[in-house]
Residue frames relative to the residue before (quaternion, step in Angstrom):
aa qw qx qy qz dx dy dz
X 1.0000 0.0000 0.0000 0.0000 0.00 0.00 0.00
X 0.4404 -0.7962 0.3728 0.1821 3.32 -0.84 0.39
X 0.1469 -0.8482 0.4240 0.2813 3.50 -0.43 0.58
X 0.0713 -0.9015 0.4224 -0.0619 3.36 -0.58 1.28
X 0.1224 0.8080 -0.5762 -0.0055 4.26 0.20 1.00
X 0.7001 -0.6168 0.3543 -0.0625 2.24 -1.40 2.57
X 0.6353 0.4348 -0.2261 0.5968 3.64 1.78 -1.05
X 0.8187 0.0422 -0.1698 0.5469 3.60 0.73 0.32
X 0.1178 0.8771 -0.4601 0.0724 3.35 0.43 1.41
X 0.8084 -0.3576 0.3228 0.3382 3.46 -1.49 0.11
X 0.1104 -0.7103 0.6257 0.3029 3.44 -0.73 0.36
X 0.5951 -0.6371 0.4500 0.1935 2.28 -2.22 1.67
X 0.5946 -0.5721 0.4814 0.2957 3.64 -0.84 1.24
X 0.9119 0.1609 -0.0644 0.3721 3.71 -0.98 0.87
X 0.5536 -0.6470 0.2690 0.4501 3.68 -0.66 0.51
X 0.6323 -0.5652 0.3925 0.3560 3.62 -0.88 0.45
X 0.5771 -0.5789 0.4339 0.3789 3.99 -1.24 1.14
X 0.1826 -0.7826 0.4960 0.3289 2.89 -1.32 -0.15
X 0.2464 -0.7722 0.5488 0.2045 3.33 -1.34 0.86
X 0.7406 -0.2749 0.4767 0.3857 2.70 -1.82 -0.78
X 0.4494 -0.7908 0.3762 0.1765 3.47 1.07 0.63
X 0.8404 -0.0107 0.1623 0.5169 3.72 -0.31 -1.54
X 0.6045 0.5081 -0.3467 0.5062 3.50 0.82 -0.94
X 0.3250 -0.6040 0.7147 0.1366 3.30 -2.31 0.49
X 0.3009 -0.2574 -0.9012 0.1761 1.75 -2.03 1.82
X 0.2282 -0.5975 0.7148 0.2830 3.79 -1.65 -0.49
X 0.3031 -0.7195 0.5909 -0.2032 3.01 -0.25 2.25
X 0.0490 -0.5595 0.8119 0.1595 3.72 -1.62 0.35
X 0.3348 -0.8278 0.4499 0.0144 3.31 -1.62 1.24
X 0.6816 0.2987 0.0474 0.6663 2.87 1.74 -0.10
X 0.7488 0.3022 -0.1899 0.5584 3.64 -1.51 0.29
X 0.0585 0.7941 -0.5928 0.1210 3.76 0.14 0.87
X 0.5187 -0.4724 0.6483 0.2959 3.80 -1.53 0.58
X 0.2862 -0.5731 0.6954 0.3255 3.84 -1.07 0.77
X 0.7050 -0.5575 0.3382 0.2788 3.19 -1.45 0.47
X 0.5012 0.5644 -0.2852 0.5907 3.39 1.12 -0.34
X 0.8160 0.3290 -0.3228 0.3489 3.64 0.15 -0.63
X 0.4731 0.6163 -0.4364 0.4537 3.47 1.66 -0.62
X 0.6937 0.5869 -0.2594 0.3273 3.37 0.98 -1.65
X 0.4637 0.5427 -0.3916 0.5806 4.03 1.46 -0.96
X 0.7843 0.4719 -0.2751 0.2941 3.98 0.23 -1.22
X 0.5702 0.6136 -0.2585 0.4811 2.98 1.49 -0.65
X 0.7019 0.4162 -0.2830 0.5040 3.56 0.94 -1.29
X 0.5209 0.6871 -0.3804 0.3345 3.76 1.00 -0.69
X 0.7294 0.5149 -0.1295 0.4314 2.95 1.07 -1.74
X 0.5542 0.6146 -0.3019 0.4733 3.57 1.59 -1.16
X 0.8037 0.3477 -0.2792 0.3940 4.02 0.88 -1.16
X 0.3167 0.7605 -0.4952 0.2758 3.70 0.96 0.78
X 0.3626 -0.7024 0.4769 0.3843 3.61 -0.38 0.33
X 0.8209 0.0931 -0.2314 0.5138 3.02 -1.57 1.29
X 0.4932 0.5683 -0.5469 0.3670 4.41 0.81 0.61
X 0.0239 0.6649 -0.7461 -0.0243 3.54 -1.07 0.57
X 0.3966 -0.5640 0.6910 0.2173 3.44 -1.99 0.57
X 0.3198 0.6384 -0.6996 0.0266 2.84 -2.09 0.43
X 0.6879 -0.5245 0.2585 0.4300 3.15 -1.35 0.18
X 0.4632 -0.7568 0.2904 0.3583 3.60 -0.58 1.06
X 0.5004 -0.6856 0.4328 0.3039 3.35 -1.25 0.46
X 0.5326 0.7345 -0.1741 0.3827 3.34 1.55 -0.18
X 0.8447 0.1924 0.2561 0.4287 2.56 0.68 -1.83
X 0.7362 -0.3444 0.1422 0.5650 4.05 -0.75 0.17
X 0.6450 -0.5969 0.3616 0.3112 2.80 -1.32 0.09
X 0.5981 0.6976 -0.1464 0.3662 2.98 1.66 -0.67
X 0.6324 0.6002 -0.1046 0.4785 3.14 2.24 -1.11
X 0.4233 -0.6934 0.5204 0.2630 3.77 -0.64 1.18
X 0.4665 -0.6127 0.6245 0.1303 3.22 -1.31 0.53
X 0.2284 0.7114 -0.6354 -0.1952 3.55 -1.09 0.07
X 0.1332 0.8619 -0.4854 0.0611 3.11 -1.05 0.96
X 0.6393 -0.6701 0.2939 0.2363 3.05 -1.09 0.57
X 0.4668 -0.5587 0.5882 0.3521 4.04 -1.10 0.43
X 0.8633 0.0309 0.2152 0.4554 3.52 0.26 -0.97
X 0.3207 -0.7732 0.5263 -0.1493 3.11 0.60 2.53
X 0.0696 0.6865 -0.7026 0.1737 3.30 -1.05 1.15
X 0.6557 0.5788 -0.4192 0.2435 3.24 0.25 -0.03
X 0.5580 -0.5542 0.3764 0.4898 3.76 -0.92 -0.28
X 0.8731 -0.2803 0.2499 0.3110 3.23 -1.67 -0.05
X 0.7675 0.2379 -0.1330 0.5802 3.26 0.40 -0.78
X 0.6036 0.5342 -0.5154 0.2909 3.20 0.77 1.08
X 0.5946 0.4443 -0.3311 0.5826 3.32 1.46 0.33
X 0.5050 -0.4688 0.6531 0.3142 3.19 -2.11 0.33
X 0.3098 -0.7997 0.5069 0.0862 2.94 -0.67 1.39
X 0.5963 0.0000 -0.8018 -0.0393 2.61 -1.91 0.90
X 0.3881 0.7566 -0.4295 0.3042 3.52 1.77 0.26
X 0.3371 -0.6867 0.6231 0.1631 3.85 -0.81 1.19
X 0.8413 0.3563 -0.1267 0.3863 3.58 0.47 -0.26
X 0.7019 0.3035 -0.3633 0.5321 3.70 1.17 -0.42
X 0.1808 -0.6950 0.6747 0.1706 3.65 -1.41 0.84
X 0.8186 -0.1487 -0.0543 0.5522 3.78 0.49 0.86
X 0.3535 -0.5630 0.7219 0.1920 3.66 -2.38 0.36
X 0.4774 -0.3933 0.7740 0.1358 2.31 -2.15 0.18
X 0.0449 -0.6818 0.7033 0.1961 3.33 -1.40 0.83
X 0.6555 -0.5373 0.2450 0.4708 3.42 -1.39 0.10
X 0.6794 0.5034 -0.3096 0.4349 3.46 1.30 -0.69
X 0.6668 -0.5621 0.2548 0.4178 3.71 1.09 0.87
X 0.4155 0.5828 -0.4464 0.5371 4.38 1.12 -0.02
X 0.0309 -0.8687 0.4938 -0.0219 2.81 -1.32 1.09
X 0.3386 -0.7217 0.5486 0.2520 4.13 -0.30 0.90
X 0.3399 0.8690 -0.3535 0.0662 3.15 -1.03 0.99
X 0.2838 -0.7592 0.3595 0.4625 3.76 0.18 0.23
X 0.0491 -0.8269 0.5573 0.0570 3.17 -1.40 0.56
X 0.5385 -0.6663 0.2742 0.4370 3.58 -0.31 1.16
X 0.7258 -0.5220 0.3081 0.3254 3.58 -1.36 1.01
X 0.6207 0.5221 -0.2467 0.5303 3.74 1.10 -0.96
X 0.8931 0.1491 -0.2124 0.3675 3.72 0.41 -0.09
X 0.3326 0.6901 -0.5183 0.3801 3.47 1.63 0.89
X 0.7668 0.3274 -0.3251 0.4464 3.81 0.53 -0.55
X 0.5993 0.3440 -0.5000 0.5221 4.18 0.86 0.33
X 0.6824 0.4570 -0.4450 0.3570 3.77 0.60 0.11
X 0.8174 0.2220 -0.3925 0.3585 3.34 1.43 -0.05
X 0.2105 0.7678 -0.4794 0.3692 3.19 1.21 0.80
X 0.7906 0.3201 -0.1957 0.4839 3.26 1.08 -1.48
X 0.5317 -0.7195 0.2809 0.3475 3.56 1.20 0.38
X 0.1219 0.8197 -0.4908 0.2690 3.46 1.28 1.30
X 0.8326 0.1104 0.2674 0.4724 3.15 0.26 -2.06
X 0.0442 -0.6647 0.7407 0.0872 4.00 -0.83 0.60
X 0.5929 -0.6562 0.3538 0.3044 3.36 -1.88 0.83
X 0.5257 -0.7094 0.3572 0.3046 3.57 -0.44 0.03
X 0.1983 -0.8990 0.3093 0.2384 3.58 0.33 1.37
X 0.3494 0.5295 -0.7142 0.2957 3.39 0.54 1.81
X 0.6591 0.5017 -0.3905 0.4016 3.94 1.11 -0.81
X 0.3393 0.5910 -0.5484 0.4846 4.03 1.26 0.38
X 0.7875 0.3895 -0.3156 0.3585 4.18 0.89 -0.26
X 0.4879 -0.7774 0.1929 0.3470 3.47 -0.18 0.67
X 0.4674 0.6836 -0.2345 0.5091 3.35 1.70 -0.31
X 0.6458 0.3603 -0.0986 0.6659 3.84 1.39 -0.40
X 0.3338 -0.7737 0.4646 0.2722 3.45 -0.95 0.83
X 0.6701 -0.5297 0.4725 0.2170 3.26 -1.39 1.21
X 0.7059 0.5318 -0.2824 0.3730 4.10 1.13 -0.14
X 0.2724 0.7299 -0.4515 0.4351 3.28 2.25 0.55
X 0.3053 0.7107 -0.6328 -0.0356 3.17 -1.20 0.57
X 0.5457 -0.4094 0.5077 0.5262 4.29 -1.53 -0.68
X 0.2080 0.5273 -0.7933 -0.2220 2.99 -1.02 -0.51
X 0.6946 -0.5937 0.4023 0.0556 2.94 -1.98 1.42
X 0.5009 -0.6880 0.3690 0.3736 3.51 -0.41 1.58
X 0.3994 -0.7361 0.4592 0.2963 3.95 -0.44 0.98
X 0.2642 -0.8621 0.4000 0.1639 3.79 -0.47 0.34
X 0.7037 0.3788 0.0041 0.6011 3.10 1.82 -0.80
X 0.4725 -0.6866 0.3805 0.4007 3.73 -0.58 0.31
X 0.4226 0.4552 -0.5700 0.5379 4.00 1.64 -0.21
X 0.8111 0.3443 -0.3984 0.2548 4.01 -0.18 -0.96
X 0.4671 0.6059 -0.4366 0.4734 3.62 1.50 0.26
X 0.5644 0.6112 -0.3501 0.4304 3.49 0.82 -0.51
X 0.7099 0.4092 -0.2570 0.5125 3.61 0.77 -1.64
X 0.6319 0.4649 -0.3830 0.4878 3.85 1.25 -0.59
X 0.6509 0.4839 -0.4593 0.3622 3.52 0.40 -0.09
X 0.7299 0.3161 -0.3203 0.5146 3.18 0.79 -0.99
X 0.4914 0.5755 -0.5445 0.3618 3.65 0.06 0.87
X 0.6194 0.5080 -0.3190 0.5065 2.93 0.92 -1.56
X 0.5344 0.7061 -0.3010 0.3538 3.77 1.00 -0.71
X 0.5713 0.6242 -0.1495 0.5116 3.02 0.97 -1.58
X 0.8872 0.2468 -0.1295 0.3676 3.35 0.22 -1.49
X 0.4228 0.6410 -0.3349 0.5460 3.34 1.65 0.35
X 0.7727 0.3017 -0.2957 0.4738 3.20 0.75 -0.92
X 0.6384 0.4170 -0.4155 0.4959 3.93 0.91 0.29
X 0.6206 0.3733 -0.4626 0.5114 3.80 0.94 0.06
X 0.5477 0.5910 -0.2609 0.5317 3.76 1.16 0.29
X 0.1482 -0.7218 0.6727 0.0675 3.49 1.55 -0.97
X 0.4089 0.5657 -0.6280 0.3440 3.55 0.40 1.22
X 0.3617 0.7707 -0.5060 -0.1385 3.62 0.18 0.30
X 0.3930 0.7125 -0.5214 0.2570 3.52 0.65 1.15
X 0.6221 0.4283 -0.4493 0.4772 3.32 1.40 0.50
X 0.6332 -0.5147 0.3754 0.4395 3.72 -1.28 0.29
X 0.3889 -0.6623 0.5846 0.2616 3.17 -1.84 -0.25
X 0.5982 0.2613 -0.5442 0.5270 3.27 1.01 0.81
X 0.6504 -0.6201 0.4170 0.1358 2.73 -1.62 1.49
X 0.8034 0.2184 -0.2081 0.5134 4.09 -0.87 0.99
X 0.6821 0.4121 -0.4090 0.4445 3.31 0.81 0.95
C-alpha cells in the first residue's frame, strides 16, 4: 500500500488536461482514465464503509455517484442539493468532489485538482473541486486517497489520517 500525505503531495506528472475551465457543465477534454483504471477507482470507492453508487443526483446521467447510507459529515461535504453524495465519477475517469479545506491548495499546486466554478458562488461550498481523470495506476493511487479524504469528511471521521495507507 502506499504511503501518501495529501498536504504535501506528488507532482502530477505532465501538464494539466484541459477543461472547460469556468463555464458549466465543468467537463475535462482530454487525458482520459483507460478503462480499467476508472473501473479499479470505481471498486476503491465501492469498498469504503457505508459508500454506495448510483446515478448522480448532480450531475449527468452518465456520472456515478458515491454516496453515503449515513451522512455525517458537514456542509461542505456534499454536492449540494444532494445530502448524501460527496462526489462522481465521470465516464471518462475526472472526478467532482469535496475535499477538506486544508488540502485543496497542495493538491492544486501539485496539479491534481482545479476548483469547480460552481464553489466561486457563495450559496455552494467553496470545497468543490476536479480531480483529474487518473491515467496510470501511480495517479490512481493519489485518486484514491482523495476520494479517501473526502469520505472521511462526508463521514466526519476525522480520526483517521490524511495520508492515504496508514
Amino acid at each position: 500500500m502506499v504511503d501518501l500525505d495529501l498536504a504535501a503531495p506528488p507532482a502530477r506528472p505532465g501538464r494539466r488536461p484541459v477543461t472547460t475551465g469556468r463555464m458549466i457543465p465543468h467537463d475535462q477534454l482530454e487525458q482520459f482514465s483507460p478503462p480499467e483504471i476508472r473501473a479499479e477507482l470505481i471498486e476503491a470507492a465501492k469498498s469504503l464503509p457505508g459508500v454506495f453508487t448510483a446515478r448522480s443526483q448532480v450531475s449527468e446521467p452518465s456520472s456515478l455517484a458515491l454516496r453515503l447510507h449515513h451522512p455525517a459529515g458537514p456542509w461542505e461535504a456534499f454536492l449540494h442539493p444532494s445530502q448524501d453524495e460527496f462526489g462522481h465519477i465521470h465516464r471518462v475517469g475526472f472526478l467532482h468532489l469535496t475535499v477538506p479545506r486544508a488540502l485543496i491548495a497542495p493538491l492544486e499546486e501539485a496539479g491534481w485538482i482545479e476548483p469547480h466554478p460552481i464553489s466561486r458562488r457563495p450559496e455552494w461550498p467553496d470545497t468543490i473541486v476536479m480531480f483529474y481523470a487518473p491515467r496510470d495506476a501511480t495517479e490512481l493511487a493519489v485518486a484514491i486517497a482523495v476520494v479517501s479524504a473526502s469520505w472521511q469528511q462526508a463521514v466526519n471521521d476525522s480520526s483517521r489520517s490524511t495520508s492515504f495507507g496508514k
